[in-house]
C-alpha positions as CSV (number, residue, x, y, z in Angstrom):
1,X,-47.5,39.0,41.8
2,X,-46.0,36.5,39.1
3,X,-42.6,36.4,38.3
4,X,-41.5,36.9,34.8
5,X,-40.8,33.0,34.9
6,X,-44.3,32.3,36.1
7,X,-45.7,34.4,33.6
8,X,-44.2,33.1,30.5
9,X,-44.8,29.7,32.1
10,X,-48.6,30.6,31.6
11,X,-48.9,33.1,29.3
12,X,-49.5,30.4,26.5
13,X,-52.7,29.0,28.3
14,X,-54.6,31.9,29.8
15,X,-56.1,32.9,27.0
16,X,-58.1,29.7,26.8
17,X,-58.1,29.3,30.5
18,X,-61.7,30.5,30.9
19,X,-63.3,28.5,27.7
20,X,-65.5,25.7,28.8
21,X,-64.6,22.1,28.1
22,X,-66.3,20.8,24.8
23,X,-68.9,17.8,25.7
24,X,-66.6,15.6,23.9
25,X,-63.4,16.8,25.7
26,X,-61.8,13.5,27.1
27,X,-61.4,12.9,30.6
28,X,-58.4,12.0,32.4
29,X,-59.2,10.4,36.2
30,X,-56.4,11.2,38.5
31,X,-56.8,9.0,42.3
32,X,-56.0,11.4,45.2
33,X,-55.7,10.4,49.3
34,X,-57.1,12.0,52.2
35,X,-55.0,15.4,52.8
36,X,-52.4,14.3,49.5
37,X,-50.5,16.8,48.1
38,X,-52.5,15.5,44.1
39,X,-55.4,17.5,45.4
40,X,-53.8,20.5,45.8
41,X,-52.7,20.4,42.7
42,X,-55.5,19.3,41.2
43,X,-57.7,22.0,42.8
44,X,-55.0,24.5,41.0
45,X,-55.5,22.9,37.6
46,X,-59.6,23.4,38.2
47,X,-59.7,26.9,39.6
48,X,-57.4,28.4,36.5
49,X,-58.9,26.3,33.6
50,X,-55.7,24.7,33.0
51,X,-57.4,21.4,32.3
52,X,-59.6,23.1,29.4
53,X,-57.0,24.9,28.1
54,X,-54.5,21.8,27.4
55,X,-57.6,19.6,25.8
56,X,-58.7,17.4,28.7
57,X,-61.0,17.5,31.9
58,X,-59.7,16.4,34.9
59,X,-61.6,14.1,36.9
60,X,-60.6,13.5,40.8
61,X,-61.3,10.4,42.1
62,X,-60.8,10.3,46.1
63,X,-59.4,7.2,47.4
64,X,-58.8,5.9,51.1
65,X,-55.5,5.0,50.9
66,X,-52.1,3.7,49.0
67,X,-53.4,0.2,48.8
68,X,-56.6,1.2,47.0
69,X,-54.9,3.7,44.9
70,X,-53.2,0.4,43.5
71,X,-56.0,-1.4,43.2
72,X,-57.7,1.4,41.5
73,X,-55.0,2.1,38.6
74,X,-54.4,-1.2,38.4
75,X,-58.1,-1.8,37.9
76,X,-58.5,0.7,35.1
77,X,-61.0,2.5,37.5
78,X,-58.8,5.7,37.3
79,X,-55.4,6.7,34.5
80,X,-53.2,7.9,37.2
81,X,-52.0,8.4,40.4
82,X,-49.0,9.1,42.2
83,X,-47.0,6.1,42.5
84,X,-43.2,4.9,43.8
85,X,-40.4,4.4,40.8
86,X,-39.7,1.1,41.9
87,X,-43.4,-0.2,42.1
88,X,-43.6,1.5,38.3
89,X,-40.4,-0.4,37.4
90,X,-41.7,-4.0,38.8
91,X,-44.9,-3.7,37.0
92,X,-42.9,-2.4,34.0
93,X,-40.9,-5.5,34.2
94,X,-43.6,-7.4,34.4
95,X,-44.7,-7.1,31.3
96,X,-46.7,-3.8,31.9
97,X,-46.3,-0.9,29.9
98,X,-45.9,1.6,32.5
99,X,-45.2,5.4,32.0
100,X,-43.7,7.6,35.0
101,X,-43.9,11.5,35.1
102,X,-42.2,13.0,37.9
103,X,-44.1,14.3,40.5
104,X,-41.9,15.3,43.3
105,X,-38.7,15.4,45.1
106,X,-39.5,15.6,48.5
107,X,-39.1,12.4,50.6
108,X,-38.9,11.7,54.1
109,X,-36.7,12.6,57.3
110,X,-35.5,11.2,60.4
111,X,-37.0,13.6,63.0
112,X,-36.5,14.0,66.3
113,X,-37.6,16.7,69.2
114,X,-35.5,19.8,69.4
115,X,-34.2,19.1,72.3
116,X,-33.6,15.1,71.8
117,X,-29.6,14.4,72.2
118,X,-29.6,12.3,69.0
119,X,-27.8,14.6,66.3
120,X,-26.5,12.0,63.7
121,X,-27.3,8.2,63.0
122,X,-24.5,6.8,65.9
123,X,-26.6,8.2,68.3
124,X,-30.0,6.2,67.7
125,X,-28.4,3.6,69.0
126,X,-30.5,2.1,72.2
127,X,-33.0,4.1,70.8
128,X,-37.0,4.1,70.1
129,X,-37.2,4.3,66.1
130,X,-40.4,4.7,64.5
131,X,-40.1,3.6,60.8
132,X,-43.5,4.7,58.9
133,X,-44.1,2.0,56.2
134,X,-43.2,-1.2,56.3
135,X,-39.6,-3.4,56.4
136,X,-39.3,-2.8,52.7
137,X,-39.7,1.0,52.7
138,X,-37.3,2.2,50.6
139,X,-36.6,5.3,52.9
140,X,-36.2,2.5,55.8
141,X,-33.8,0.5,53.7
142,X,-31.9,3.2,52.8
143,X,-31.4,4.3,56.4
144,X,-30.7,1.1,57.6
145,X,-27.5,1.0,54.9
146,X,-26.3,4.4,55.9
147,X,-26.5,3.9,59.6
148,X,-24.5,1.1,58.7
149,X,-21.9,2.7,56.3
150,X,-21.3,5.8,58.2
151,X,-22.1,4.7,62.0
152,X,-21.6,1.2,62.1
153,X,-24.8,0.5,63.3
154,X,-27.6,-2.1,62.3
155,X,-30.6,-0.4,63.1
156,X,-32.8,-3.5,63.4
157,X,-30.4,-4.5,66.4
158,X,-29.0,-1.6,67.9
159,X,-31.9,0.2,67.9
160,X,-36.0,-0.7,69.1
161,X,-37.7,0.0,65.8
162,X,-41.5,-0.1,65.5
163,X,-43.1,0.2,62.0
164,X,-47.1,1.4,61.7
165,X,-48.9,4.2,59.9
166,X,-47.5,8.0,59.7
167,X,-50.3,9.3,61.9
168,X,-49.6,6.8,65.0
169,X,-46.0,7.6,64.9
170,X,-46.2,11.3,64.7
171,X,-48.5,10.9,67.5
172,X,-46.2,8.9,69.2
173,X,-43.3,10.9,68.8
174,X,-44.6,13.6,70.1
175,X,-45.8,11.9,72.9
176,X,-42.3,10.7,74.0
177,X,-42.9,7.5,73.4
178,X,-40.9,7.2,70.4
179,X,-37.4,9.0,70.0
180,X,-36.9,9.4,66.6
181,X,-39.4,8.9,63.6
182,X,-38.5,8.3,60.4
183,X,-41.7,9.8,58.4
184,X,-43.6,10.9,55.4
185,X,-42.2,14.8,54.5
186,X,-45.9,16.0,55.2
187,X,-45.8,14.6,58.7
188,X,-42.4,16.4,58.8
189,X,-43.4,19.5,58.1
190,X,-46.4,19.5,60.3
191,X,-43.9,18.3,63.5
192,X,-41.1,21.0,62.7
193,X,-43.8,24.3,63.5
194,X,-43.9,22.0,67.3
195,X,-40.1,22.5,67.7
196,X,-39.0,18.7,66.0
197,X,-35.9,19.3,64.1
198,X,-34.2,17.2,61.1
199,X,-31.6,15.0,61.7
200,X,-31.1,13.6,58.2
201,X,-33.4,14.1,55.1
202,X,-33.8,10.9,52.8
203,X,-32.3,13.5,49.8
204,X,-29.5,13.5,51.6
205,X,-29.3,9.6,51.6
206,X,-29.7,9.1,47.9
207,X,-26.7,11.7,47.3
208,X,-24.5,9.4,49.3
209,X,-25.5,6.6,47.5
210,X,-24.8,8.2,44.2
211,X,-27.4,10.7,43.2
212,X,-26.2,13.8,41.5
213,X,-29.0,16.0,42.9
214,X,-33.0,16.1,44.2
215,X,-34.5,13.1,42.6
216,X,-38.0,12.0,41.8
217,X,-38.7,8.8,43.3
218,X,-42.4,9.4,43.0
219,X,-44.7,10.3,39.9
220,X,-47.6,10.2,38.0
221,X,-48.3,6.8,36.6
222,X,-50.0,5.5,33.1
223,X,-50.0,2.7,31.6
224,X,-49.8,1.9,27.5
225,X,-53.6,1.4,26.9
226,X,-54.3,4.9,28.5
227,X,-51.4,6.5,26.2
228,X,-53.0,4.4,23.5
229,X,-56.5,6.0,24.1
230,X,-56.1,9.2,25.0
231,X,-52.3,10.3,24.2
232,X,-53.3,14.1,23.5
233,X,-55.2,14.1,27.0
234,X,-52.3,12.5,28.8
235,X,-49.9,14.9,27.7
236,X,-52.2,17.8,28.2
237,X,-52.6,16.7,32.0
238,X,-49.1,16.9,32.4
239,X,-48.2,20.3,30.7
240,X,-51.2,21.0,33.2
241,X,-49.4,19.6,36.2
242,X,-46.5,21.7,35.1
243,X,-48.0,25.3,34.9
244,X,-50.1,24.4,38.0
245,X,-46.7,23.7,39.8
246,X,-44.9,26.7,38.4
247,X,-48.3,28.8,39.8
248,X,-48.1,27.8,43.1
249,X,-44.3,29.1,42.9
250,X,-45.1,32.2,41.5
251,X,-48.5,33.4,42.2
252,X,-49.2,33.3,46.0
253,X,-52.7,33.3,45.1
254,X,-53.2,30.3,43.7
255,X,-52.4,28.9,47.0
256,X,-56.1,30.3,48.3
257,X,-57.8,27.4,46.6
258,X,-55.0,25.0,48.0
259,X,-55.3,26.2,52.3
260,X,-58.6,24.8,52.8
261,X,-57.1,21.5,51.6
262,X,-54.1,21.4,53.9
263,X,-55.9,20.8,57.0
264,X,-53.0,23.9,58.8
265,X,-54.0,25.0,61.3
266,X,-51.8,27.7,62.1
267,X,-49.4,29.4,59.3
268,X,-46.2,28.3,60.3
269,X,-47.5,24.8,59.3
270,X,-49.1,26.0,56.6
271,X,-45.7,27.8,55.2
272,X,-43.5,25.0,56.1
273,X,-46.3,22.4,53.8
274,X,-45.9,25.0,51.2
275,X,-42.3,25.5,51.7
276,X,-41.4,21.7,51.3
277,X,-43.9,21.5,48.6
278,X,-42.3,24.7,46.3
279,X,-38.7,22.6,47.2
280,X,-40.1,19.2,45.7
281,X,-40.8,20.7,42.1
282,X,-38.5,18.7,39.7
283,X,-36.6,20.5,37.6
284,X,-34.3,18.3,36.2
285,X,-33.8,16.8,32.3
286,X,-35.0,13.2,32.4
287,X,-32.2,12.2,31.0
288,X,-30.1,12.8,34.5
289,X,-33.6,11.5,36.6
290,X,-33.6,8.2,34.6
291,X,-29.2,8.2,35.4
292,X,-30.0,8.8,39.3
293,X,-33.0,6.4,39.2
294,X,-30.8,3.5,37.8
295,X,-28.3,4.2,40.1
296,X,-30.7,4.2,42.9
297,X,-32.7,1.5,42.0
298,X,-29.0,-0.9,42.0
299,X,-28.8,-0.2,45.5
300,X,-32.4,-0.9,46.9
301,X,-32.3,-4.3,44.2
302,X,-29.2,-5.0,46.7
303,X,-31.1,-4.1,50.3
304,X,-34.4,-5.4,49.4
305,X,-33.8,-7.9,47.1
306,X,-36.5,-9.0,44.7
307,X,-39.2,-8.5,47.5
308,X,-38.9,-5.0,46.7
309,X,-37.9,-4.9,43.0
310,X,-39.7,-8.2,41.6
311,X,-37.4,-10.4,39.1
312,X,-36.1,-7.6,37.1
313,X,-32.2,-5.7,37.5
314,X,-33.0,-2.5,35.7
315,X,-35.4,0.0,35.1
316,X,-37.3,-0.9,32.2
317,X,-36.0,1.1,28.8
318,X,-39.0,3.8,28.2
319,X,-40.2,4.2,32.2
320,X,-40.0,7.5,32.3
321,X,-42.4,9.8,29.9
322,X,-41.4,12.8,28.6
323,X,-45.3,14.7,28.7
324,X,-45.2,14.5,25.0
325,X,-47.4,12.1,22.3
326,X,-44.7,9.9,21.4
327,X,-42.3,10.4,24.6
């Protein structure tokens, strides 16, 4: 049943919910990955008519991976997709005009088998790390500074560290041939129903350096000619984005068009995807988001340097969009 929240959350757009959209209802192209969490929210927005009932139609575009989901928006061959802050922020300081909507909350963790000795950074050291991403992951880099900080470890040294694809090291990990794997929160949740456990989440990370709560470092991306073209659409996809979220946290039910998407196969992962999921909703003003994402962003400009950041020492001034015409 929906919570009194969830109902006056959607009160406002089920009475057009079940109106067709008009032939000259503009489209707005969102890119979704192979098992990403866009789809089940985009499969939400479908089923309940939230995308004709805020003025748009939504259009999923399926796409093999980060790098084409890049190429894509960056093409023009689709107006969003769930991008990283600080990739927004270098194109935005580039000379783009970029727009970023938060999306989630939920990040990464170190995990390790339930049984595995290691219960805090010290203790990866000698260890077999498995980092998913690259050297400039900023879940890697922020690790890497609070090992050192709090452990006095440097993790590139004191520990055997491997980098590949979330899949391989999950596999790995629970192979044995890895002892600790610092992974994407899906891969995390799907691990912790096999008896992995936490040992630090990368929330937890970004308080110590300085965030005041669960930040965003991922959102919805646009850029200033889609804005330009289609404002109305763009903020309708967002209000959309938000009732669909609020759904899912309300109304178990609209989870029954989401299961089949989640490739679970039991329902302890299924709850814990949910569960992680429901915990990633932001919640906060943008004003405090865009306070914890400068704040943030200073300290991976410091570990990664302009490698990760580009030329630029801020966010730029109108990153984040509030979901409205002329936010």
């Amino acid at each position: 049943m929906l919570s009194r929240r969830g109902l006056l959350a959607t009160a406002a757009l089920l009475p057009l919910a079940g109106r067709p959209a008009r032939a000259n209802t503009p489209k707005v192209s969102v890119g979704s990955l192979p098992f990403g969490t866009v789809s089940w929210e985009a499969a939400v927005i479908k089923a309940r008519g939230l995308d004709a009932a805020n003025g748009f139609t939504l259009d999923v575009v399926k796409l093999a991976g980060n790098d084409a989901a890049r190429i894509a928006f960056q093409g023009g061959q689709v107006d969003t997709i769930v991008g990283d802050l600080l990739w927004a922020a270098r194109l935005g300081n580039e000379g783009r005009a970029m727009r970023f909507f938060p999306y989630s909350t939920t990040e990464g963790s170190l995990m390790v088998p339930g049984a595995s000795p290691i219960a805090s950074l010290k203790d990866l050291k000698g260890k077999r790390l498995g980092v998913a991403g690259g050297p400039l992951d900023k879940n890697w880099l922020l690790l890497k500074a609070q090992a050192r900080d709090t452990a006095g470890l440097d993790l590139e040294n004191d520990a055997t560290v491997a980098f590949g694809a979330p899949p391989l090291l999950a596999l790995k990990l629970e192979q044995g041939e890895l002892d600790a794997g610092l992974l994407y929160w899906t891969y995390c949740a799907r691990l912790e129903p096999k008896g992995f456990r936490r040992v630090i989440g990368s929330d937890d990370i970004m308080r110590a350096f300085g965030a005041t709560g669960s930040m965003a470092l991922i959102g919805y991306l646009f850029d200033g000619e889609t804005l330009d073209a289609k404002p109305e659409a763009v903020a309708g996809f967002t209000r959309a984005s938000k009732a669909a979220k609020e759904m899912l946290a309300t109304d178990d039910s609209a989870w029954d068009v989401v299961r089949p998407l989640m490739a679970a196969d039991d329902a302890a992962t299924f709850e814990t995807l949910k569960r992680d999921f429901l915990a990633g909703i932001p919640r906060r003003p943008l004003a405090v988001e865009r306070s914890d994402g400068e704040r943030l962003y200073g300290v991976l400009a410091k570990l990664g340097g302009e490698r990760l950041v580009g030329a630029g020492t801020t966010l730029p001034p109108k990153l984040y969009y509030d979901g409205t015409t002329n936010g």
